[in-house]
C-alpha positions, 0 to 999 in steps of 0.5 A, a space after each residue: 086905362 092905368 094898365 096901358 099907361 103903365 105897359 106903355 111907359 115901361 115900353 119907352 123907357 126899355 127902348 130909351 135905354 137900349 137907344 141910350 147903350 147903343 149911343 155909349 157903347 159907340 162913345 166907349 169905341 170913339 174914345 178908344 180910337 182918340 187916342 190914335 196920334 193926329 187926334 186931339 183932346 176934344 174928341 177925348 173929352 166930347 166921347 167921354 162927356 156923351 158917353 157917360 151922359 148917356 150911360 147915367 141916363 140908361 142906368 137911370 131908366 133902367 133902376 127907376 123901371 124896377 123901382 117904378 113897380 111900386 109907385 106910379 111916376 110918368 114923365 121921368 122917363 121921357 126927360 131922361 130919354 130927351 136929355 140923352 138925345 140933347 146929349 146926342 145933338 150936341 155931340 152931332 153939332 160938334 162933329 159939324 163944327 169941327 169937320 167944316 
């Protein structure tokens, strides 16, 4: 049963971390594109805030799945994959508010 949790947690935490690239790789585009004239400093700062947020939380999983090997730590993963979406939500409720 150990060994399920084990492949099971390393199988969130890989899709977590692919999810949370996607969302900065998209972020590094955004703030690329802030810079066009007509845009403001909120964009800049809202791609940038989201971005590096969720390329940390990657990172995060990424070294602590390695280091995981080791010793058995559950429940980390899902933080950090829930911090990122808060990130996610946020940044969707900000673009609501400022396009209505």
């Amino acid at each position: 049963m150990k060994a399920l949790t084990t492949s099971l947690d390393l199988v969130v935490r890989l899709i977590s971390a692919t999810l949370l690239l996607c969302v900065s790789a998209f972020c590094v585009f955004g703030f690329l594109a802030s810079f066009e004239p007509g845009n403001g400093a909120l964009f800049k700062i809202g791609y940038g805030a989201l971005g590096s947020g969720c390329l940390v939380g990657a990172i995060h999983l990424l070294v602590q799945q390695r280091s995981n090997a080791m010793t058995s730590r559950v429940g980390t993963s899902k933080i950090v994959a829930g911090t990122g979406l808060f990130f996610l939500a946020v940044f969707v409720l900000f673009l609501f508010v400022l396009y209505r």
